[in-house]
C-alpha positions as CSV (number, residue, x, y, z in Angstrom):
1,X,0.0,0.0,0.0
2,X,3.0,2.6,1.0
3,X,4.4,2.1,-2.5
4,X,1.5,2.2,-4.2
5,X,1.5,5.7,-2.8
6,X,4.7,6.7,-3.4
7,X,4.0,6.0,-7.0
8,X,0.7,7.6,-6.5
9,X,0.7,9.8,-4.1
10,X,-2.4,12.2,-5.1
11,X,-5.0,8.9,-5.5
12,X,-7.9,9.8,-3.3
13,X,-9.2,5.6,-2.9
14,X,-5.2,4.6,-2.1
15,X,-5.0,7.0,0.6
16,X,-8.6,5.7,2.0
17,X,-8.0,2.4,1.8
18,X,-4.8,3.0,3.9
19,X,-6.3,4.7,6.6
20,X,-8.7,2.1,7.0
21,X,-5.7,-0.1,7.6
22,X,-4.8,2.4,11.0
23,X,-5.8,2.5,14.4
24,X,-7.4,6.1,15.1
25,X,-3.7,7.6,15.8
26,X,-1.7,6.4,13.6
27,X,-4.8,7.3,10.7
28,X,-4.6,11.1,12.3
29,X,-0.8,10.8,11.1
30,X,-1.7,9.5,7.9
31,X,-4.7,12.1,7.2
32,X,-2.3,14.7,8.2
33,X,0.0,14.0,5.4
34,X,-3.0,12.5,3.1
35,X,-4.2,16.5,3.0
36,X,-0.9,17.8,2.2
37,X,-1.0,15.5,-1.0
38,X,-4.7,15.5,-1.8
39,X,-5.5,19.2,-1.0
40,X,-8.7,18.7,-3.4
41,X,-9.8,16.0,-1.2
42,X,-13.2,17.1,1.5
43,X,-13.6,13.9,3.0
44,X,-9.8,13.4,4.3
45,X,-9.8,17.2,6.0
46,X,-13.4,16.7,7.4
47,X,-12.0,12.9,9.0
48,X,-9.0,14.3,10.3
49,X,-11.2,17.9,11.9
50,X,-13.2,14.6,13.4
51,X,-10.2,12.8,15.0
52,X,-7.8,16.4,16.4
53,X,-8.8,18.2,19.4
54,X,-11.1,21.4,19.2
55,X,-8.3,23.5,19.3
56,X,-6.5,21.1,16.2
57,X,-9.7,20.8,14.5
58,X,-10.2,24.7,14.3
59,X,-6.8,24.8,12.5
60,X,-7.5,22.2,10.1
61,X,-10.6,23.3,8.8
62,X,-9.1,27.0,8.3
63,X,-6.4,25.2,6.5
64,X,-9.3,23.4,4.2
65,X,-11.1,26.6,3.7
66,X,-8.1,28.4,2.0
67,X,-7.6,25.1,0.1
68,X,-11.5,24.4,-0.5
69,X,-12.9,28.3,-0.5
70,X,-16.2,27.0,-2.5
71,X,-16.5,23.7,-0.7
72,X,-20.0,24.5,1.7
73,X,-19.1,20.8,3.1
74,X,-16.1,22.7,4.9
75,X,-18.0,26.2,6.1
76,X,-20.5,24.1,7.8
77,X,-18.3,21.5,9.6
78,X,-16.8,24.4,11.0
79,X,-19.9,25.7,12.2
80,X,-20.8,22.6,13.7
81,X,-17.7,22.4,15.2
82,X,-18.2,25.7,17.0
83,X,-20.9,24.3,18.3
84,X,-20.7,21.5,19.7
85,X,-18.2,23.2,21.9
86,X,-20.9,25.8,23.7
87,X,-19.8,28.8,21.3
88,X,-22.9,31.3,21.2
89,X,-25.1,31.3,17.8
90,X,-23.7,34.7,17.2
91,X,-20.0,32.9,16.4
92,X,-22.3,30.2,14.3
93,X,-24.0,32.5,12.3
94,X,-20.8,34.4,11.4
95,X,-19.0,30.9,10.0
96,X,-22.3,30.5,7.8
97,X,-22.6,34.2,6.7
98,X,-18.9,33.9,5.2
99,X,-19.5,30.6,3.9
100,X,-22.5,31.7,1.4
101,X,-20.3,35.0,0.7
102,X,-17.0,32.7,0.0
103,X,-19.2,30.4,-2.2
104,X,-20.3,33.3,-4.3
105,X,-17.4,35.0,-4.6
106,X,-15.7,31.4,-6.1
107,X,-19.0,31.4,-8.6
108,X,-20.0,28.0,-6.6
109,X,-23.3,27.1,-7.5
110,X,-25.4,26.2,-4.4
111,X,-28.9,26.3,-5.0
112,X,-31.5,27.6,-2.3
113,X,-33.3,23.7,-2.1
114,X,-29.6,22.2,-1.3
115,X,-28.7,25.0,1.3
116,X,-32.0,24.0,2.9
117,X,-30.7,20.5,2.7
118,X,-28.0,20.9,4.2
119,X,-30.0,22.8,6.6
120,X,-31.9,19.5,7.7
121,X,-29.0,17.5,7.3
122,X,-27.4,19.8,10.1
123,X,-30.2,19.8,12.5
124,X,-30.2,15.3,12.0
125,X,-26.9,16.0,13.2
126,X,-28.0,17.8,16.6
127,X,-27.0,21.3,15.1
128,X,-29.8,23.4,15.4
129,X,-27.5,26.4,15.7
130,X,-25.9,25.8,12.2
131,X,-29.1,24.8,10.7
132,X,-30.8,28.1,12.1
133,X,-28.0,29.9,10.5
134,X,-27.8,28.3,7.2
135,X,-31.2,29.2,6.9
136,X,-31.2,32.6,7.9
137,X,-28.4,33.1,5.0
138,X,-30.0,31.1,2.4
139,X,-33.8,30.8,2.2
140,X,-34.4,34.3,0.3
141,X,-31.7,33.1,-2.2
142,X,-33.8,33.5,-5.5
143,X,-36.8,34.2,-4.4
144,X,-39.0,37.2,-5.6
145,X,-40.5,39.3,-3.6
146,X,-43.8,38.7,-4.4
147,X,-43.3,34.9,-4.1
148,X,-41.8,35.0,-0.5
149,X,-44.6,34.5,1.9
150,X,-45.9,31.5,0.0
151,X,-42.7,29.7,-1.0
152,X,-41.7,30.4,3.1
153,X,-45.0,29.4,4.2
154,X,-44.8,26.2,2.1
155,X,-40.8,25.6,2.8
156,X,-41.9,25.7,7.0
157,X,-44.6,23.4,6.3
158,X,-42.6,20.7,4.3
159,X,-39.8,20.9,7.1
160,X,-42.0,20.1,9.9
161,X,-44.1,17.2,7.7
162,X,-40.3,16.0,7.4
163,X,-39.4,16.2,11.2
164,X,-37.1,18.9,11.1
165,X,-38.9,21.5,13.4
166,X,-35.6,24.2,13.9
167,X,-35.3,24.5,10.3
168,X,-39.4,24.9,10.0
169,X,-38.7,27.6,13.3
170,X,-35.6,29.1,11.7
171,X,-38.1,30.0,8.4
172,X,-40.9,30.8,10.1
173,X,-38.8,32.9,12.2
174,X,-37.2,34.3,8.9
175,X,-40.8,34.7,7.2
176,X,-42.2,36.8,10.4
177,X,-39.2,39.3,10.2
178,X,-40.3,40.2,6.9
179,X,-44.1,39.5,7.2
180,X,-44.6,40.4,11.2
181,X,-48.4,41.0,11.0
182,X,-49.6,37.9,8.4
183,X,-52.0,36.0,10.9
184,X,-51.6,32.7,8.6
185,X,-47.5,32.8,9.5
186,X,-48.7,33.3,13.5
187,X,-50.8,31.4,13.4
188,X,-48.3,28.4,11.5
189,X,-45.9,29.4,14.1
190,X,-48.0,28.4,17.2
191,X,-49.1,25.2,15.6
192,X,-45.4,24.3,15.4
193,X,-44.7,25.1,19.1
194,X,-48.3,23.6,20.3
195,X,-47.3,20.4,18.5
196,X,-43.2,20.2,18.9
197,X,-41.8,23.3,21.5
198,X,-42.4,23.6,24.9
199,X,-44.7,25.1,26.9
200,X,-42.4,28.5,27.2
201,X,-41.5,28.5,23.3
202,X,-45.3,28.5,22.7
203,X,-46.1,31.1,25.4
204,X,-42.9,33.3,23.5
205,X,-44.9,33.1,20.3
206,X,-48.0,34.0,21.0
207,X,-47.1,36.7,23.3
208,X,-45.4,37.8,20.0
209,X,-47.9,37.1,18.2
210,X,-50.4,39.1,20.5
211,X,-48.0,42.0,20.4
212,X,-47.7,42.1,16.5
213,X,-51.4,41.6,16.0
214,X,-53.4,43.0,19.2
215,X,-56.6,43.3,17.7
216,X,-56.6,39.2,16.7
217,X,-58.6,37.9,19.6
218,X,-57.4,34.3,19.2
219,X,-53.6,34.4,20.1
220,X,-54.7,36.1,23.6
221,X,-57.0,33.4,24.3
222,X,-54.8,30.4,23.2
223,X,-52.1,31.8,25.5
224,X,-54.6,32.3,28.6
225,X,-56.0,28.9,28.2
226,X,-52.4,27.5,28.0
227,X,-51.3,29.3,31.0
228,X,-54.8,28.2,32.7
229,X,-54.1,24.5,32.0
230,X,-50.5,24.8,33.1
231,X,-52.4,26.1,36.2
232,X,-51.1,29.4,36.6
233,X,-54.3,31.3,37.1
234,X,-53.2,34.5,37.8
235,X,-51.0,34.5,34.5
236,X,-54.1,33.5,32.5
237,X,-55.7,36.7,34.0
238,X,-52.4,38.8,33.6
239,X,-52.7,38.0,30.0
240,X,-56.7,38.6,29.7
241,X,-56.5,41.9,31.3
242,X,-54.3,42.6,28.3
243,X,-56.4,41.5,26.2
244,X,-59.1,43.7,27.2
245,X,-57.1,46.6,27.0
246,X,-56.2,45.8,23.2
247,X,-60.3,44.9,22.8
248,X,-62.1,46.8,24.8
249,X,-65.6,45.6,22.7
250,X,-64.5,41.9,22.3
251,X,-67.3,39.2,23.0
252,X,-65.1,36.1,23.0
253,X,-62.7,38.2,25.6
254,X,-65.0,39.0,28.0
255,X,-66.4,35.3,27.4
256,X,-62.9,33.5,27.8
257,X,-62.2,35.9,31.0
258,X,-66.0,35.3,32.5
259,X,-64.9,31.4,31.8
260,X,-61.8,31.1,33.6
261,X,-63.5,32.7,36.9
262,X,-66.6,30.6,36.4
263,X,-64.3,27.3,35.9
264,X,-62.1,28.3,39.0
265,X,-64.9,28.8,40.9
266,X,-65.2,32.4,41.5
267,X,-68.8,32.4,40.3
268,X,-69.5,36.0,41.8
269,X,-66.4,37.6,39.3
270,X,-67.8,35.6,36.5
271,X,-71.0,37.4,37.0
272,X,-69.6,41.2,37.5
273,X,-67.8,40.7,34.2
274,X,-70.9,39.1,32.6
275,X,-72.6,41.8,34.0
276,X,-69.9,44.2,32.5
277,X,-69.7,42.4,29.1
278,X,-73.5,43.1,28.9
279,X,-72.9,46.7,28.9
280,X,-69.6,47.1,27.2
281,X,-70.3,44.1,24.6
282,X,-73.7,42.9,24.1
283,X,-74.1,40.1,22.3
284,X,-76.8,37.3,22.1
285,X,-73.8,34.9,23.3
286,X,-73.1,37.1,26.1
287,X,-76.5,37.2,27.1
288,X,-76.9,33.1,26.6
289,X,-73.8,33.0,28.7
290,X,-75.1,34.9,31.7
291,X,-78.4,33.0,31.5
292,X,-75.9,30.0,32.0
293,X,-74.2,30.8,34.4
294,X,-77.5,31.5,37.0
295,X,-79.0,28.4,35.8
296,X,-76.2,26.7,36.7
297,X,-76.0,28.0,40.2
298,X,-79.5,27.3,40.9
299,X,-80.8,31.0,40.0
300,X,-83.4,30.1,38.2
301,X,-85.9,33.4,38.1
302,X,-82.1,35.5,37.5
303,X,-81.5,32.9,34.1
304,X,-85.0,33.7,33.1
305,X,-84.8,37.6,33.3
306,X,-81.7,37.4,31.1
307,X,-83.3,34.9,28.8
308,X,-85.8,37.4,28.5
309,X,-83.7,40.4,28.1
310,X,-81.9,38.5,25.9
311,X,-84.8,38.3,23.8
312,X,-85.9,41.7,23.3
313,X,-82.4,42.7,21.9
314,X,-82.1,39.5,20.0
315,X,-85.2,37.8,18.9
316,X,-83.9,35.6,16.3
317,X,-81.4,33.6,18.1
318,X,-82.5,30.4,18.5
319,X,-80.4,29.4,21.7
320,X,-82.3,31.9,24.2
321,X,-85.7,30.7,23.2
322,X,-84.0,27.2,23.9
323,X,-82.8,27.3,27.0
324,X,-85.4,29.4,28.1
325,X,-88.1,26.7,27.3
326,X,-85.4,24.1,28.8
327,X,-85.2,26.1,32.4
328,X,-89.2,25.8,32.6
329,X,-89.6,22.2,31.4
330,X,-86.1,20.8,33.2
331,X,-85.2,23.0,35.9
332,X,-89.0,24.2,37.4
333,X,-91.5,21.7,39.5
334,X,-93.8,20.0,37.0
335,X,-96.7,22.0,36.7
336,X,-99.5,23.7,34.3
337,X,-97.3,26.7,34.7
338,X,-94.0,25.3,34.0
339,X,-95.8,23.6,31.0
340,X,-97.2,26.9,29.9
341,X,-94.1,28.9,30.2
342,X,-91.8,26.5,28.2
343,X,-94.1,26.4,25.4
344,X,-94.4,30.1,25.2
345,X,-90.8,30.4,24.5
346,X,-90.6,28.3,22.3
347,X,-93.5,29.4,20.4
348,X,-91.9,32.8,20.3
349,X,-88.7,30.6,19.1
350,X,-90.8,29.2,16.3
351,X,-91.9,32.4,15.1
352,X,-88.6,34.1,14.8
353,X,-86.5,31.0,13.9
354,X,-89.0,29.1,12.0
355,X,-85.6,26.9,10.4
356,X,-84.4,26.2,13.3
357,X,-84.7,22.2,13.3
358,X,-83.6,22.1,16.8
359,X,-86.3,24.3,18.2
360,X,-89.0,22.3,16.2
361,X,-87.6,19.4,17.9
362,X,-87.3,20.5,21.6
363,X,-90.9,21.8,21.1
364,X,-92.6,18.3,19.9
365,X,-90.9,16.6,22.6
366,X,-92.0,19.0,25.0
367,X,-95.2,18.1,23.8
368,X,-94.9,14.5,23.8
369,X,-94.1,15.2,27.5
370,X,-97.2,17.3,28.5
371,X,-99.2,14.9,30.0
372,X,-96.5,14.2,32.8
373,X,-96.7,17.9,33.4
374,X,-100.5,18.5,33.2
375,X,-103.3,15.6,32.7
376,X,-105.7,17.9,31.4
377,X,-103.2,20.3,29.6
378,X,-103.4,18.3,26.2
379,X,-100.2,17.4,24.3
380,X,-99.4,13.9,23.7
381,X,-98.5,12.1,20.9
382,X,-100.9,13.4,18.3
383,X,-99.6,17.0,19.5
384,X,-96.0,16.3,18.7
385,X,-96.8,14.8,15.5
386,X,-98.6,17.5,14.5
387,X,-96.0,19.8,15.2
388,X,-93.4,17.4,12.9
389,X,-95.5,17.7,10.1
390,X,-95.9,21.0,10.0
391,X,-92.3,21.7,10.6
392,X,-91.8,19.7,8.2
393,X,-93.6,21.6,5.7
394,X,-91.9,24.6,6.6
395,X,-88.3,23.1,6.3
396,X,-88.5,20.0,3.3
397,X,-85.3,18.3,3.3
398,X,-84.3,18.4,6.8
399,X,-83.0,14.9,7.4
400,X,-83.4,16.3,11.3
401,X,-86.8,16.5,11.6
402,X,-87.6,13.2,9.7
403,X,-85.9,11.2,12.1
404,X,-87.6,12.8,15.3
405,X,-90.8,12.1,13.5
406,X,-89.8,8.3,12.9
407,X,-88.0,8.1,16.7
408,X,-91.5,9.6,17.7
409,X,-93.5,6.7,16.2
410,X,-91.0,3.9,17.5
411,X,-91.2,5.4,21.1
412,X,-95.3,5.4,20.6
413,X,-95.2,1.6,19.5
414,X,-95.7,2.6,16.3
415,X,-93.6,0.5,14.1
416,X,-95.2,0.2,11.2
417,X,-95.9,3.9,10.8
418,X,-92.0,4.7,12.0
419,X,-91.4,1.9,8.9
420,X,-93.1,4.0,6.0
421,X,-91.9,7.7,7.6
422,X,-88.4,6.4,7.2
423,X,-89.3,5.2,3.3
424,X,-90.8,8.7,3.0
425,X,-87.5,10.7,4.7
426,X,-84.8,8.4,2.5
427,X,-87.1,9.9,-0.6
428,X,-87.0,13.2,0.4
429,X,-83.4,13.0,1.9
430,X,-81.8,10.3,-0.3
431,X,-78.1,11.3,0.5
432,X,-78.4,11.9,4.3
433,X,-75.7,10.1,6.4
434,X,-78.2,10.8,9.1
435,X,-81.0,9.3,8.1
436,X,-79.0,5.9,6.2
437,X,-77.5,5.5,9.9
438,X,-80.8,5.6,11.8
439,X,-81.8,2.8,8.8
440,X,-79.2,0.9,9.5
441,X,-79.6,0.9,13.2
442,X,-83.4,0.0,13.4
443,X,-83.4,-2.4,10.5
444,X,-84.0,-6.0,11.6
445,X,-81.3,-8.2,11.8
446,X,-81.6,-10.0,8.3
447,X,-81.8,-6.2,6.5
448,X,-78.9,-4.7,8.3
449,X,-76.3,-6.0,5.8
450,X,-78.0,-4.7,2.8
451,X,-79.3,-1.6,4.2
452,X,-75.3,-0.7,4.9
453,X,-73.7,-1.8,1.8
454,X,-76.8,0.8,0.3
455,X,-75.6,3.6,2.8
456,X,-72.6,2.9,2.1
457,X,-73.2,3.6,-1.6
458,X,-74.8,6.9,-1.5
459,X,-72.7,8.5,1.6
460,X,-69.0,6.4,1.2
461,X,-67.8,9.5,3.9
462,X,-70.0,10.3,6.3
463,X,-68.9,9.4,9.7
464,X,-71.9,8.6,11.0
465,X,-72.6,5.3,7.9
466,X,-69.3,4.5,8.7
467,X,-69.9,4.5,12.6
468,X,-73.5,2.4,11.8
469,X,-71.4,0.0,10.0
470,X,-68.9,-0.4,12.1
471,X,-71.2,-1.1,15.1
472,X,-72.8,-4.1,12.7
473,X,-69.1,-5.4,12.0
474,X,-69.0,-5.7,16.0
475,X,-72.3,-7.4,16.4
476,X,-71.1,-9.9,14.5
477,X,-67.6,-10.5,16.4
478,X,-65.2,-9.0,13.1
479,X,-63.3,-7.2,15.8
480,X,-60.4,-6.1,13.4
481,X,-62.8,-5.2,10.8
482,X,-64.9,-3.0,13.0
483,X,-62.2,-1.4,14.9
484,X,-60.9,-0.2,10.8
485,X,-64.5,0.8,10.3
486,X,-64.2,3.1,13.6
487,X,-61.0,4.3,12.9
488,X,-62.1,5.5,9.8
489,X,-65.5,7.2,11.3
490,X,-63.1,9.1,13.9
491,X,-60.4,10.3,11.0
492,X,-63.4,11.5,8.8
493,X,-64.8,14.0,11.6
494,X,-62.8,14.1,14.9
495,X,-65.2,16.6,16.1
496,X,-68.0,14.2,15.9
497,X,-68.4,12.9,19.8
498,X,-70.3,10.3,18.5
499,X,-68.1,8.4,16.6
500,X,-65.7,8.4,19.8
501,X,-68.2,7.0,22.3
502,X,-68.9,4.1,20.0
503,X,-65.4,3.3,19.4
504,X,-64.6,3.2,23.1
505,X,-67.9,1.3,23.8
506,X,-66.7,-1.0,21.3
507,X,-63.0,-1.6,22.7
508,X,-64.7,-1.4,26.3
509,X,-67.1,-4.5,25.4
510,X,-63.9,-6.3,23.4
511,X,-61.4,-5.9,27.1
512,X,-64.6,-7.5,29.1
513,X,-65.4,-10.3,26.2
514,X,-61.5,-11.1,26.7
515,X,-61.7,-11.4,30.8
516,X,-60.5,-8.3,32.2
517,X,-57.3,-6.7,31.2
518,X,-55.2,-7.6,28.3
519,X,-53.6,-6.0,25.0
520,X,-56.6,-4.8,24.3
521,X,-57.0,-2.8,27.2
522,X,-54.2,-0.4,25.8
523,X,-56.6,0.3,22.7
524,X,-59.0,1.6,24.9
525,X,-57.0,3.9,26.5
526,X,-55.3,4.9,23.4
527,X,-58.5,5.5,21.9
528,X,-59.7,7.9,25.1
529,X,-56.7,10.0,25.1
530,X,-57.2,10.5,21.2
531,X,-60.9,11.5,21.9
532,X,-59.5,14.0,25.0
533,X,-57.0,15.9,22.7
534,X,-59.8,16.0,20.1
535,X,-61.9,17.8,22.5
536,X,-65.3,17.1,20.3
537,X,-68.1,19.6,20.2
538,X,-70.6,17.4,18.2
539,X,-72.7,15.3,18.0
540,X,-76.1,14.2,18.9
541,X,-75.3,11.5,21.9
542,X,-72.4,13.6,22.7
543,X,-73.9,16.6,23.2
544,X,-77.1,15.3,24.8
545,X,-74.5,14.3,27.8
546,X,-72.3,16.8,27.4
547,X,-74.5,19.8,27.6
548,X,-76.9,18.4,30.6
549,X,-76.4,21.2,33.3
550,X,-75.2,18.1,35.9
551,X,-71.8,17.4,33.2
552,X,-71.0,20.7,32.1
553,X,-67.6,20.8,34.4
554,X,-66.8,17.5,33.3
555,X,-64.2,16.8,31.3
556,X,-63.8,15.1,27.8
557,X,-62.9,11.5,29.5
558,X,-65.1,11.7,31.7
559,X,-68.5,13.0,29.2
560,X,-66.2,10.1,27.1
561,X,-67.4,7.6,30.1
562,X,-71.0,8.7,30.6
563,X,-71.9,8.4,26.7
């Protein structure tokens, strides 16, 4: 080998193969002289900078950047080098900054896609300094001004799909500098932090974002309701106060502040900034809100006043004339004039929100209830159906309302006349995942199979088919089968409660089937904290548990438990 180097000293796979042949010092030695022959050569300085002390490998890669001006491979050793031994970004971003100037003073062509390469490439290495750097220097290279905020926008988001969440920071960082009030850049930024930073780095960037963009509500409220679930309280009121002096007249402010005393407990603040809100910021929410609050604490005359004066400012808002009727039928003894104030409001309901599907609804069962309130106050069956029909001939098409009519006639005994409403509501409502479900569900056994591969056919992606379907595929004991079927319900609409409570009723009744705890045990718990960092908001068993005045403080494991 040592005379095959003498007669070729400047062969780059000779002097390779004979360091291979070395321990680690006697392969310093050799690099040392391998350099001095092969000067053109990036691999043998960058293996010996990796084998001499800090101070050694400093002077070797100065002497391969005289040798190797254009070579980036060289410029961002050195950075790494610096470091990896504590030097301050500052010293970092210098190395880098004289490495893209070097490069094109030489005419080196480096393109802006490979520095951001390299970029990655440095952070898989645990520099996050360099990488920051490198992409400070490099990711406007070529790119017009118009063009920047889209090409950054979609560079940060490849970054982070790839892992590589400093080099997504370092050009989202790069992007705000030049774009400092673009709420989609913010708002990229927090999602990045929420998902991969730490509690602080998230609390840093949306107090920036805050500061850059006071009047955008949202970026005070996610950074309240982080510092609330962190448990610092008074920060979470620190940064709300701020809020309010940046928006002075903002509803969802004075909601989120009325919401953290409420939650804490403080019910008495909660209703002096209610009270406040009213008169600074009224809004039908805000009323709805305060009506809440007394009817949760037991005030029920106080929730009816507001429901009231909630009312007269804003007649056509469904969820006053709601809860108003609710508080009377739920909340008052049973009684002709509990009976008689529930339907007035939603009578008034019904004249000013004659679409509301939901008010139709409440009203007909309200009915249906009556004689439990009032012998002789009339209602019944016949009363609720007559109320169906003729919302229905107000609203055509609401899949809603057909299937309270048909629930109606099943609760009544009426199966045969539940049977042809359902025939009548697919006709009208051919395409209504609603509707197909409910088929699906109350179809006898033999017709269950053929009634889902229909509903399948005409809603392929509707959560709730897939849900119905998946429910059959458990009946039958396809475990693996329904568990795909659910899976693919809860990745269609994660916001959809429902599809949650059947999956974890489903991996509940699979743990018991197999005697207690086992592997599957883990699904269900996986499948619980999916549903908690979901935080659904929908759906109609969900929201019939979540919203009853006895769950509200609940949280989403536990609402998960009681559906």
């Amino acid at each position: 080998m040592r005379k095959g180097l003498e007669a070729n000293p400047s062969s780059v796979t000779l002097w390779k193969t004979a360091i291979e042949l070395e321990d680690a010092e006697d392969a310093r030695v050799l690099l040392g002289v391998a350099v001095e022959k092969v000067p053109h050569s990036v691999e043998m300085w960058l293996a010996l900078a990796r084998l001499e002390t800090y101070e050694n490998a400093r002077k070797v890669l100065n002497r391969a950047r005289r040798a190797l001006p254009a070579e980036r491979a060289v410029w961002i050793a050195a950075a790494k080098l610096e470091e990896a031994h504590g030097q301050e970004s500052g010293i970092v971003d210098k190395i880098v900054d004289k490495a893209v100037r070097s490069l094109d003073k030489h005419d080196a062509v480096v393109s802006r896609a490979q520095w951001l390469k390299e970029a990655e490439a440095a952070e898989s290495a645990g520099a996050s300094l360099t990488a920051a750097a490198v992409v400070r220097h490099t990711v406007g290279l070529g790119v017009d001004p118009e063009d920047r905020f889209r090409t950054w926008s979609d560079d940060a988001a490849g970054a982070r799909e790839r892992g590589k969440v400093a080099t997504a920071r370092a050009i989202l960082a790069v992007a705000l500098s030049a774009f400092p009030t673009k709420r989609a850049l913010w708002t990229q930024a927090v999602e990045l932090e929420k998902s991969d930073g730490t509690r602080q780095s998230l609390d840093e960037v949306l107090a920036a974002a805050s500061e850059r963009l006071p009047r955008t509500e949202i970026f005070w409220l996610v950074r309240a309701k982080e510092r609330w679930i962190s448990g610092d309280i008074e920060g979470a009121r620190e940064v709300l106060g701020q809020a309010f002096e940046a928006n002075p007249d903002s509803e969802p402010v004075w909601l989120a502040a009325a919401k953290l005393e409420w939650e804490t407990g403080e019910a008495e603040r909660a209703r002096v900034l209610l009270r406040r809100a009213r008169d600074k910021a009224p809004t039908a929410r805000v009323y709805m809100k305060s009506a809440l609050l007394e009817r949760e604490n037991g005030n029920f005359d106080d929730a009816l006043d507001l429901v009231e004066e909630g009312i007269m400012n804003y007649p056509d808002f469904a969820k006053l004339h709601m809860m108003g009727g609710q508080i009377c039928s739920e909340d008052l003894e049973k009684s002709k004039y509990s009976l008689d104030r529930a339907r007035k409001f939603y009578q008034r309901g019904l004249t000013s929100c004659p679409k509301n599907a939901v008010l139709w609804t409440l009203a007909s069962q309200l009915e249906e209830r009556a004689p439990s309130y009032d012998r002789n106050g009339g209602g019944g069956v016949t009363k609720a159906r007559s109320l169906l029909e003729l919302a229905r001939l107000k609203n055509p098409c609401t899949p809603e309302l057909w299937v309270e009519a048909v629930r109606l006639e099943r609760r009544a005994g009426n199966d045969k006349l539940a049977s042809a409403l359902m025939a009548r509501a697919l006709q009208e409502c051919p395409s209504s995942g609603l509707l197909l479900a409910e088929n699906i569900a109350t179809a006898p056994r033999p017709e269950q199979k053929s009634r889902s591969a229909d509903a399948i056919k005409r809603c392929p992606d509707d959560p709730r088919v897939i849900s119905a379907v998946a429910n059959l595929f458990a009946s039958d004991r396809k475990y693996e089968k329904a568990r795909k079927w659910f899976e693919r319900a809860v990745a269609l609409d994660p916001d959809l409660g429902d599809s949650w409570a059947r999956y974890y009723a489903f991996e509940m009744e699979v743990e018991s089937l197999a005697g207690g705890k086992n592997k599957d045990e883990a699904k269900k718990d996986v499948v619980q904290k999916r549903c908690i960092s979901s935080e659904p908001k929908h759906g109609e068993l969900w929201c019939a548990v979540a919203k009853a005045m006895a769950n509200r403080r609940k949280s989403t494991g536990d609402k998960l438990d009681l559906v």
